[in-house]
N, C-alpha and C positions, 0 to 999 in steps of 0.2 A: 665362611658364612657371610663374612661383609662385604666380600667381592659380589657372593651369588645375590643377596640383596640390591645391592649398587648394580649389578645387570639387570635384576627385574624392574627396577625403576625406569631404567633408564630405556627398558625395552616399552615399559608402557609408556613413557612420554613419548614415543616414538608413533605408539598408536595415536595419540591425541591429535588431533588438529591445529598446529600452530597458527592463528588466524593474527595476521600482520594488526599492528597494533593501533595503525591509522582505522583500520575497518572494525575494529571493538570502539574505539573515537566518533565515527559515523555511526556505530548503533545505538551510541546514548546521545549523541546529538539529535538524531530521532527521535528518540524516547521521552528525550525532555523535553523537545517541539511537541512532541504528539500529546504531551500532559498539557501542556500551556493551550494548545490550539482547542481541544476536546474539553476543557473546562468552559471553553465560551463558547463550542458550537455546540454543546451539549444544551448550553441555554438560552442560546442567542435568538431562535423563534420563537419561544415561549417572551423572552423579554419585548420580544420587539413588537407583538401582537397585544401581550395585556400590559405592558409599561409605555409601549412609544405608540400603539395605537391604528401599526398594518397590518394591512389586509393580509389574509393567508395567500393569496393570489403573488402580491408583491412580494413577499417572502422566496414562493416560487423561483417566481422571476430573478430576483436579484440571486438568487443561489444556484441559478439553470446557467445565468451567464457569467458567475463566480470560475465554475465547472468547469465550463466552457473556454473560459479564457487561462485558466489551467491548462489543457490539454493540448492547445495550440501553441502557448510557450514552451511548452517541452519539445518540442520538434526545432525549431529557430535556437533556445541554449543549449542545447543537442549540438547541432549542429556551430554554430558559433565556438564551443570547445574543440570541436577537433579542429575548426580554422587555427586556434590560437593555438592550440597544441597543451593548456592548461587547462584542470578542472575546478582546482580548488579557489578559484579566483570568484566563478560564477558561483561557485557551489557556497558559498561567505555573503554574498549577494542576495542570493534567493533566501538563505536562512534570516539576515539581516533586516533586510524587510519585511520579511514575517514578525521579527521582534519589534521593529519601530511599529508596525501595527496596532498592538497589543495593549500600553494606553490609552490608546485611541476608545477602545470599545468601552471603557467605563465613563468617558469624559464625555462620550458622545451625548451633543443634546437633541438629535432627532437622527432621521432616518438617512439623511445626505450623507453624515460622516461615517456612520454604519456600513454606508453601501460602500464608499470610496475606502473604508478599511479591510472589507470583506474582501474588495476587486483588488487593490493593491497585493492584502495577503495572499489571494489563490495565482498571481503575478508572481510573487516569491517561489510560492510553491512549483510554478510550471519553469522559473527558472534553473531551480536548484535540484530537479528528479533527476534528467537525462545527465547531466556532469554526475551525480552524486553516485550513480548507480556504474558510469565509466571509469568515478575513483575508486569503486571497490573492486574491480574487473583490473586495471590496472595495477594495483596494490597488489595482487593477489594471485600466486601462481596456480595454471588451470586445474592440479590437482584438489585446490582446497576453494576451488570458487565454489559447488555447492555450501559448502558450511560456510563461508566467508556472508553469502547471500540470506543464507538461511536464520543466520547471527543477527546479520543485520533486520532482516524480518520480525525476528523474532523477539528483538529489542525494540522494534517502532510499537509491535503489536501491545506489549506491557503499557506504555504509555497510550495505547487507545483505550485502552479498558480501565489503568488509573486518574485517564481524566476526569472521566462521568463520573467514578468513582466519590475522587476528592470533590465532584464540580454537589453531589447531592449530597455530603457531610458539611462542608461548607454551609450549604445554603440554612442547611437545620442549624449549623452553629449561629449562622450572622440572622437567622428568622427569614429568611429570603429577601436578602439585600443584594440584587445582583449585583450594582458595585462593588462591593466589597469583593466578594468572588472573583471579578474580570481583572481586579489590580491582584489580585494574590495570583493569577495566573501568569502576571509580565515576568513575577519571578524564574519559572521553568524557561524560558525561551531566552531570557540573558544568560542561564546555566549554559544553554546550547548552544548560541553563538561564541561563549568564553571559550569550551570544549573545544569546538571547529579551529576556532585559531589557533589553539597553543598548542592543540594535541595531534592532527589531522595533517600530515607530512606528503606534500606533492612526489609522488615517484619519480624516479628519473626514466626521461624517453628513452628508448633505448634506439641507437643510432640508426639504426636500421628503418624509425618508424618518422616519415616526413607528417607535417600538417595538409590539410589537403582546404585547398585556397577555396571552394565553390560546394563544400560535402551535399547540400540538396541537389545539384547539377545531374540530372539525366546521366551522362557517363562517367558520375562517380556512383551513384547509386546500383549502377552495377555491378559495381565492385562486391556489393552485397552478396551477393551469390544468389541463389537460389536454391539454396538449404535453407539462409536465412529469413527469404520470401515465404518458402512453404511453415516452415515454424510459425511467423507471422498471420497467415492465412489462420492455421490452426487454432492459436491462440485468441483471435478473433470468432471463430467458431464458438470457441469454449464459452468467451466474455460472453455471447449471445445465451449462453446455459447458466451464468452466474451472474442473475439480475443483481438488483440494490436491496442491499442488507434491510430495505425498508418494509419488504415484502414479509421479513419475518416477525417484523413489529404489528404489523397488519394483521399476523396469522394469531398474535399470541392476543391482540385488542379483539380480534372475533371470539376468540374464545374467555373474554372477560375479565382480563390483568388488568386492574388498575391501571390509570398512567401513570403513578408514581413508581411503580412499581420496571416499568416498561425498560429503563436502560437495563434490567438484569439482564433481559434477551440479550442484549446486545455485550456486555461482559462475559456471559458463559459464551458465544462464541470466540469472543479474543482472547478467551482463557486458552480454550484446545485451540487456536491459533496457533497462539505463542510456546506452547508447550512444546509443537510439533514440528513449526517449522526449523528449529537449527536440529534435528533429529535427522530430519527427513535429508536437508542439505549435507547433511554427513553422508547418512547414507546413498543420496546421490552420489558422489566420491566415490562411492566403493562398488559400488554395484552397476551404476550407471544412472543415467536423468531418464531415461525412455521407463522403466518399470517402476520408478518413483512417481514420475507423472500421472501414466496408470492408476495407478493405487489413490491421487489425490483423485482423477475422473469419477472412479469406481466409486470415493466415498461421496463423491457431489451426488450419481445417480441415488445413493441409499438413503441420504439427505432428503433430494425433495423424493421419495417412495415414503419415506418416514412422516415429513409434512404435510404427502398428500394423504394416506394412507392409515394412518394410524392413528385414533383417536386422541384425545384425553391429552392431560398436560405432561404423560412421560413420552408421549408418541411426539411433542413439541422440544420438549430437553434433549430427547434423544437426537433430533434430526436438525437441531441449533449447534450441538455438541459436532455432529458430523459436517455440520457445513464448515462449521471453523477447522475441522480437522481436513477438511478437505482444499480450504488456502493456505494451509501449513504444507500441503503438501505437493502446493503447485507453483504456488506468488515467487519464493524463490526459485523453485525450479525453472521457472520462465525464464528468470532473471539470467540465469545460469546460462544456461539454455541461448538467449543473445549472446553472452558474451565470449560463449564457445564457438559463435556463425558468423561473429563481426571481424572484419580487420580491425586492428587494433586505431588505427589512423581514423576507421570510423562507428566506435564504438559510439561514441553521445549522441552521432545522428541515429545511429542502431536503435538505441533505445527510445530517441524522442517519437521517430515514426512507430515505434512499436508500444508505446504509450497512448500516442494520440489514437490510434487504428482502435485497440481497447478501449480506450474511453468513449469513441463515437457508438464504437459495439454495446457497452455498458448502459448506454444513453437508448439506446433504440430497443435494446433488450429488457430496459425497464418499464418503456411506453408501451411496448409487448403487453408486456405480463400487467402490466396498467389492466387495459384492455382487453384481454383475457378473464382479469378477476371480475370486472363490472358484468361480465358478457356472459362468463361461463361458470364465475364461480372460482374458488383458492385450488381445488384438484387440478383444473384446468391449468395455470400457471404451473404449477411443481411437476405437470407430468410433462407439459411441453419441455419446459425446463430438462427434464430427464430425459424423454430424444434427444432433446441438442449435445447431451453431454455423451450421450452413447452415442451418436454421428463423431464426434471428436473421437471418444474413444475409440473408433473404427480408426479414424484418420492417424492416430499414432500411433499404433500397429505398424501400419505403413511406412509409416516413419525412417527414413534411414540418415 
């Protein structure tokens, strides 16, 4: 009887996912950037408008080129990684700097150090994505990169949703002392840089794989292939289908939520987020990424059908529930998805142009739906939104 026990055990840990233990390392270094970050950007426009006194224009502004200068680091320490042939070097960098940040925002006496904290931080940020996301590709043998990605997903996402979280009990505890708040936030992002260094184990190269001296260079770039291209294209499509999560705070202030009230939108979808994405990256593994992806497309169309479409505030829960379930069920598959079409030698460029590409897309497809909503009204946005996503869905059909 204790042998037949002692084989079913052993047959089920066999089903489980062993997910290398530097990449459980990377998902709570996430999680506790993403608590610390989201505690101060949850209140960081509100502060800076009725405490220090700008404009909503400048708020804009300084967060459009925040963004921006995000999306362009990730292509150059992308790329910069596979020159050196290490990740984890840059990847301690970008996190680093995000934490020396982080006093900054309570000590600030006006909008100078605000901004130069804000720019420095999304600097961190644009350093540390493309190495971060090659150390988990890396780490991680191809059969278990869906769940490796989706782990990691799925831990940043818990900390998007307990920052705002903690960031509005706070505020009721301290009476809305934003100080107070901003310094209880340094704490998570020292957790995170502690984690990276002690826990977080550089792979070793494997002989076979050189550094490649120039990885932007026109005939390295084609080393990409062109599986990798068209993935790219695709995914770019998509981003143009899943504007900024802002549209949905939009949809729920038309329909007369409180602003107090307002981060809930934004929690119930990192809830089905986080639920779904290491689900989903399992089952990418086992089934494949093409009918996983699917399935996230399929639930982005039901989303905005749901938003556009359906009245009242369950027709609003329902299609906030679906959009989150619908980056659960794509973010890492993407992730995945590069790091299946990259050589290994250029995986961090892999990822930085296929970062930056999305985020110009994310950018344009939010001015879209801008302009849509003034123009035509909230159906308008959710439905265009819904062609773009069923164009994609056509497009990976095709997909080989």
């Amino acid at each position: 009887m204790r042998s037949h026990e002692e084989s079913r055990s052993a047959s089920a840990t066999r089903t489980l996912p062993r997910i290398p233990r530097s990449v459980w390392a990377l998902g709570f270094v996430s999680m506790f950037m993403d608590i610390s970050s989201e505690m101060i950007h949850a209140l960081l426009p509100l502060y800076m408008v009725t405490v220090l006194g700008t404009s909503v224009v400048a708020v804009g502004v300084i967060e459009g080129i925040a963004e921006a200068t995000a999306s362009i680091t990730k292509v150059f320490s992308g790329a910069l990684s596979d020159r050196l042939g290490k990740r984890k070097l840059l990847t301690v960098i970008g996190y680093g700097l995000a934490a020396l940040t982080k006093p900054v925002f309570p000590m600030a006496g006006g909008v100078e150090w605000l901004t130069a904290a804000r720019f420095v931080d999304r600097v961190g940020k644009g350093i540390r994505g493309a190495p971060r996301d090659a150390l988990v590709a890396d780490a991680t043998p191809p059969e278990l990169r869906g769940a490796a990605f989706g782990l990691r997903q799925a831990l940043d996402t818990v900390g998007a949703f307990l920052g705002p979280l903690l960031a509005m009990v706070l505020m009721w505890l301290t009476v809305s002392h934003f100080q107070a708040v901003f310094w209880v936030a340094v704490i998570p992002a020292l957790v995170a840089v502690y984690i990276l260094v002690a826990f977080v184990r550089e792979p070793e190269v494997p002989t076979t794989t050189t550094p490649v001296r120039a990885p932007l260079a026109l005939h390295e770039l084609v080393h990409l292939g062109p599986a990798y291209w068209r993935l790219v294209g695709l995914a770019t499509l998509f981003t143009l289908a899943r504007f900024s999560e802002a549209f949905l705070l939009l949809r729920a202030q038309d329909m007369g939520l409180a602003p107090m009230w307002a981060p809930a939108v934004l929690v119930l979808m990192a809830l089905a987020f986080s639920v779904s994405a290491y689900p989903a990256g399992v089952l990418s593994d086992r089934v494949g990424r093409r009918g996983v992806l699917m399935t996230g497309l399929g639930l982005l169309i039901v989303a905005d059908l749901l938003l556009a479409l359906l009245p009242g505030w369950v027709g609003l829960a329902l299609g906030v529930a679906a959009w989150g379930l619908h980056l659960g069920f794509s973010q890492g598959i993407f992730a995945a998805m590069i790091a299946d079409s990259a050589p290994a030698n250029l995986r961090g460029t892999a990822f930085g142009l296929f970062n930056l590409l999305t985020g110009v897309a994310l950018l344009v497809a939010s001015v879209v739906a801008g302009l849509l909503w003034d123009g035509a009204g909230y159906q308008a946005t959710f439905l265009v939104g819904a062609g773009f996503a069923s164009a994609t869905l056509l497009g990976v059909t095709l997909l080989h």
